[in-house]
C-alpha positions in Angstrom: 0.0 0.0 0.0 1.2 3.0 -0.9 0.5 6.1 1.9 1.7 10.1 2.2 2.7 11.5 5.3 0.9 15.0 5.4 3.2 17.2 8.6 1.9 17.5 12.0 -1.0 19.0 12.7 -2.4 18.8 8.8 -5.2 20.1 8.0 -8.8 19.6 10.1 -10.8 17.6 7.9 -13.9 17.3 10.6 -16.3 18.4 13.1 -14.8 16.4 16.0 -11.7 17.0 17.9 -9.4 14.2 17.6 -6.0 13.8 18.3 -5.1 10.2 16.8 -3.1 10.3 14.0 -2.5 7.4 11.1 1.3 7.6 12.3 3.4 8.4 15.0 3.1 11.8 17.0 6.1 11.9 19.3 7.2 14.8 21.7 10.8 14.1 20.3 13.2 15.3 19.6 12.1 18.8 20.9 11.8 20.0 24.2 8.4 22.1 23.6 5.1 20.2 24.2 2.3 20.0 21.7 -1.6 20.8 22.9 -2.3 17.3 21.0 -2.1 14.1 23.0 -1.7 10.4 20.8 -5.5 9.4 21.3 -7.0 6.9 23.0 -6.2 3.5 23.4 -2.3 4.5 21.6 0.4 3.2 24.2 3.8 5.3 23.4 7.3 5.0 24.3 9.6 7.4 23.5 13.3 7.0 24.6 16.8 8.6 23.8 20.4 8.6 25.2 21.9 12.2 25.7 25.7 13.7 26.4 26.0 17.2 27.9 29.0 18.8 28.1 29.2 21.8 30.7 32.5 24.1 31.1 32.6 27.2 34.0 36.0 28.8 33.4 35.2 30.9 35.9 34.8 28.3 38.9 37.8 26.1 37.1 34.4 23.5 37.2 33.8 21.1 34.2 30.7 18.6 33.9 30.5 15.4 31.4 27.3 13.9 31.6 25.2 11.0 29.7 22.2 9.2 30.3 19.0 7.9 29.0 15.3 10.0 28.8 12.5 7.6 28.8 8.9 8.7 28.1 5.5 6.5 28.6 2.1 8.4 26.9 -1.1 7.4 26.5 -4.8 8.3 25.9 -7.5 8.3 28.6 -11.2 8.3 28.7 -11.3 11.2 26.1 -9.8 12.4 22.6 -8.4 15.3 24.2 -7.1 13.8 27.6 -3.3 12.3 27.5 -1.6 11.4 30.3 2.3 10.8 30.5 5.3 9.8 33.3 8.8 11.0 32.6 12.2 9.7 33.6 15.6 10.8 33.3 18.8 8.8 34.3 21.7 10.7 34.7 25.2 9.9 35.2 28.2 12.7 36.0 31.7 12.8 35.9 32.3 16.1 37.7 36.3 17.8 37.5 35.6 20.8 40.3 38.7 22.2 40.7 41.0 22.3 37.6 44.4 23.1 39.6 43.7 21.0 42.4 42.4 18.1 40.0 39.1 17.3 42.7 36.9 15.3 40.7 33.8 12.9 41.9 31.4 10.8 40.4 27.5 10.8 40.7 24.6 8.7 38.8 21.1 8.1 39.5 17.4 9.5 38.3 17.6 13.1 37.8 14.0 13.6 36.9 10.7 11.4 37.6 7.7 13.7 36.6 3.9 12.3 36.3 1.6 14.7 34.4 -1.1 15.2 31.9 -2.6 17.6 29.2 -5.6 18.7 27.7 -7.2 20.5 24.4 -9.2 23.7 25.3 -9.2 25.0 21.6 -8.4 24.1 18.5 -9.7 26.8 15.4 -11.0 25.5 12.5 -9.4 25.8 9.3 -10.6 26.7 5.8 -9.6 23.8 3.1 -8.0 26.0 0.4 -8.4 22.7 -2.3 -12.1 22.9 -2.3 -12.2 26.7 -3.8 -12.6 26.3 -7.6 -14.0 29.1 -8.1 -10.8 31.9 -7.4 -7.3 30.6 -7.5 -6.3 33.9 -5.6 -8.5 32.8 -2.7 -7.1 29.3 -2.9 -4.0 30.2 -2.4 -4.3 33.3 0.0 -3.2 32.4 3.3 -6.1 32.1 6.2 -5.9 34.3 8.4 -7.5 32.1 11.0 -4.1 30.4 11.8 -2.2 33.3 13.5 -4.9 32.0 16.4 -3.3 29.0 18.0 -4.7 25.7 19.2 -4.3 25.8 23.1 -3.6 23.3 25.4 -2.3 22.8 29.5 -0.1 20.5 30.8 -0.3 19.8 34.4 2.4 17.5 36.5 4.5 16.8 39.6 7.9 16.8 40.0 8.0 13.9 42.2 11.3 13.5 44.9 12.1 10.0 44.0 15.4 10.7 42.5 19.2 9.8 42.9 20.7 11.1 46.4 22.7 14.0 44.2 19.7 15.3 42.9 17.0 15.0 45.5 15.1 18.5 46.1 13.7 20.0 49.3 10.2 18.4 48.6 7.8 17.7 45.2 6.8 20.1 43.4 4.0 20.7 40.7 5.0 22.0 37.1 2.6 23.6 34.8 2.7 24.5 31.0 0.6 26.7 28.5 0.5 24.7 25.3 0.5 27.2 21.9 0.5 25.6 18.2 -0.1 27.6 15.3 -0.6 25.4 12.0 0.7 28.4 9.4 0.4 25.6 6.4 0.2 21.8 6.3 3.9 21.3 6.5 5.0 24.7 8.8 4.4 24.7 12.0 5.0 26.5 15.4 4.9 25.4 18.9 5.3 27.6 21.8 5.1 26.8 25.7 5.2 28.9 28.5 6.3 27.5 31.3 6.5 27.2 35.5 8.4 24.8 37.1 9.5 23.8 40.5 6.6 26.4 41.5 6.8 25.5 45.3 10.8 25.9 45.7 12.2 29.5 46.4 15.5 28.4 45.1 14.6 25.9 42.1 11.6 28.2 40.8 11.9 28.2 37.3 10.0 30.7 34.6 10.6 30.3 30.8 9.7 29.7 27.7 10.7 27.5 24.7 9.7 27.9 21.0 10.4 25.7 18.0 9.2 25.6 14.1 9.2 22.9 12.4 8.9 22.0 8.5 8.6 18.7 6.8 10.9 18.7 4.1 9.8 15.0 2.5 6.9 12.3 3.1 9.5 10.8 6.1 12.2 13.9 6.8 11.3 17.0 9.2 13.5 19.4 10.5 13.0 21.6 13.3 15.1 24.8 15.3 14.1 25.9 18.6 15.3 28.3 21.7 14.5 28.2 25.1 14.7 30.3 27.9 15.4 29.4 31.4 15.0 32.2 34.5 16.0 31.1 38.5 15.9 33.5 41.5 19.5 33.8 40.8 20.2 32.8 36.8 19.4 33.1 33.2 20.3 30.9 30.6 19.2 31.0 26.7 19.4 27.7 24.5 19.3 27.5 21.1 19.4 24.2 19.1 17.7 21.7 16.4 17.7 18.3 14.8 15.3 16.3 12.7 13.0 13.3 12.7 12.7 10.1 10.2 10.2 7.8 10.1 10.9 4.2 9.0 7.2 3.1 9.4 4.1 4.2 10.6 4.7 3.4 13.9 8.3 4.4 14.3 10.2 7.6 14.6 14.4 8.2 15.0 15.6 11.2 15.6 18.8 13.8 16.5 19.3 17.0 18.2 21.7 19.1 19.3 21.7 22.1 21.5 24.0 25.1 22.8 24.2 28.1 25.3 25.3 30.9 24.1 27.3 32.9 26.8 31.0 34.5 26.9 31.8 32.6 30.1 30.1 29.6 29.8 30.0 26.6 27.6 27.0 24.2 27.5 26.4 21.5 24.4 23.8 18.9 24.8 22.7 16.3 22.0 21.2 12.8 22.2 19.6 10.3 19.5 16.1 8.8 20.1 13.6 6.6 19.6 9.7 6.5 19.5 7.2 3.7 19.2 3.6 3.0 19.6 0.9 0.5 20.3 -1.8 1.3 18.2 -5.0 -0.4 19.7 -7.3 2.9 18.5 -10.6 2.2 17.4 -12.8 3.3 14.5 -16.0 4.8 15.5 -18.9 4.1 13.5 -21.0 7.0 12.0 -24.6 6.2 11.2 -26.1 8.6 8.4 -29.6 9.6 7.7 -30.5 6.1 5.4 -30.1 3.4 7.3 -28.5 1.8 4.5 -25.6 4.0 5.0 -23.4 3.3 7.6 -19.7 4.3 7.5 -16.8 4.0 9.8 -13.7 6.4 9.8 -10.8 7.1 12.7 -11.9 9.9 15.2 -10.7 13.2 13.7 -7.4 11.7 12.3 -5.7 14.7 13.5 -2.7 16.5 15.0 0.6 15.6 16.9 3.5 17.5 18.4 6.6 17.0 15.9 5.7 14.8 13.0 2.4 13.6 13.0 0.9 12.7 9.0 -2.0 11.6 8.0 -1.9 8.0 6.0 -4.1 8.6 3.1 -5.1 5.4 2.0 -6.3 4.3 -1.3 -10.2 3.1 -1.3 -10.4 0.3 -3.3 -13.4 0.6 -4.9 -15.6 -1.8 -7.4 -15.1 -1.8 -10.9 -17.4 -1.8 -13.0 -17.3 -4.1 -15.9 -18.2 -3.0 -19.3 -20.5 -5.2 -21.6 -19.5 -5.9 -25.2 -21.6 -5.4 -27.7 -22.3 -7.8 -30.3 
């Protein structure tokens, strides 16, 4: 069978909010957070290994770093309901004093976060294919999409972490979930964020922003910054990577990231890994003749990174043509 991938969050084709998707729709390789979840009745895993490199000329400190990010996702109860767990295992090799040559070592699970997220709003879209009638309004661009679907994300940073990076307590984390869909293969995601909300000292405000474009029916590309503010630091991050997808169900990917600061030298990059369990179920739609009854997915619809739509050819009868005599 031969199928297209259209690029996350194609166009609405429907009435109903959905979020499945004919193929995968992972959070990867990104750090921004789509207002789509995977649908229900989708089981995800999406997993990577990571190197970070950190360098603080000014406190003769140096940091190398790898591990392993490990993300479980799944639908529940409703279309627009997902709910996820996040770990992080993290291993250090920490030089603190360059002269003195003071060096440790310190591993364990840097970050276990349960949370979910739901779809407020989504806008609907005008399909520009079915104007026939003006080929300037079918290809003007809709103004409709500078409003963005919108979305929250709600979780806890749980405390059950490694004895190096254990906080004062939990702490909940919340997220504002933007997505503007400026075309069926450019798109923009933006999150505001609030982290560690409870702790003086870890509170963290910010924001991260990434645009994405699929370039072919398997190959998107993405860039993205983000920006981090403590009670006492600031940091900026800027970095991208792309996504392939082997199959329907599958996604690899690469990133790489930087921060950009005269004293300071911070490069992180990982490759990943995404699959799912796809146990989603057609719902039937009964039309007014009760001949007629048709089943189709649940508003095939959007995803975070690289979510397409599998257009599938409908084999239909053929009609056979009688020769004449």
């Amino acid at each position: 069978m031969k199928y297209h991938l259209l690029v996350l969050l194609a166009l609405f084709h429907g009435v109903i909010f959905g979020q499945y998707t004919e193929v995968i729709n992972s959070k990867r390789p990104g750090f921004s957070e789509s207002p789509f979840g995977i649908g229900t009745k989708v089981y995800q895993i999406e997993t990577g290994g990571f190197y970070q490199y950190n360098a603080k000329p000014q406190l003769t400190t140096k940091r190398n770093s790898g591990g392993m990010d490990l993300f479980l996702r799944s639908g529940l109860l409703w279309e627009k309901l997902e709910v996820n767990i996040g770990f992080t295992y993290q291993h250090d090799n920490v030089l603190d004093d360059v002269l003195l040559e003071n060096t440790f070592v310190q591993s364990g699970f840097s970050q276990f976060t349960i949370g979910a997220k739901y779809l407020f709003y989504m806008p609907k879209y005008k399909d520009p294919h079915k104007e026939i009638r003006s080929w300037k309004k079918k290809w003007a661009f809709d103004t409709k999409r500078l409003i963005p679907s919108i979305g929250l994300y709600a979780g806890l940073n749980t405390n059950l972490l490694g004895v190096a990076y254990k906080a004062p307590s939990m702490s909940p984390k919340v997220v504002l979930l933007l997505q503007n869909d400026f075309s069926p293969y450019l798109i923009w995601v933006n999150n505001i964020v609030g982290d560690y909300l409870t702790l003086d000292d870890q509170r963290t405000l910010g924001y991260i922003s990434t645009l994405s474009y699929s370039m072919t029916d398997r190959f998107s590309i993405f860039g993205e910054t983000q920006g981090m503010f403590t009670k006492n630091t600031k940091e900026f991050l800027f970095g991208g990577g792309f996504a392939y997808l082997p199959t329907k169900n599958m996604q690899i990917d690469i990133f790489a990231r930087h921060e950009i600061e005269f004293d300071y030298l911070n490069l992180y990059g990982g490759l990943g890994f995404s699959w799912r369990l796809d146990r989603h179920k057609d719902k039937v739609i009964y039309k007014k003749s009760n001949k007629d009854v048709g089943s189709g997915k649940i508003g095939a619809k959007k995803g975070n990174f690289f979510s397409r739509l599998f257009k599938k050819k409908k084999s239909g009868s053929k009609k056979r043509r009688r020769r004449r005599r």
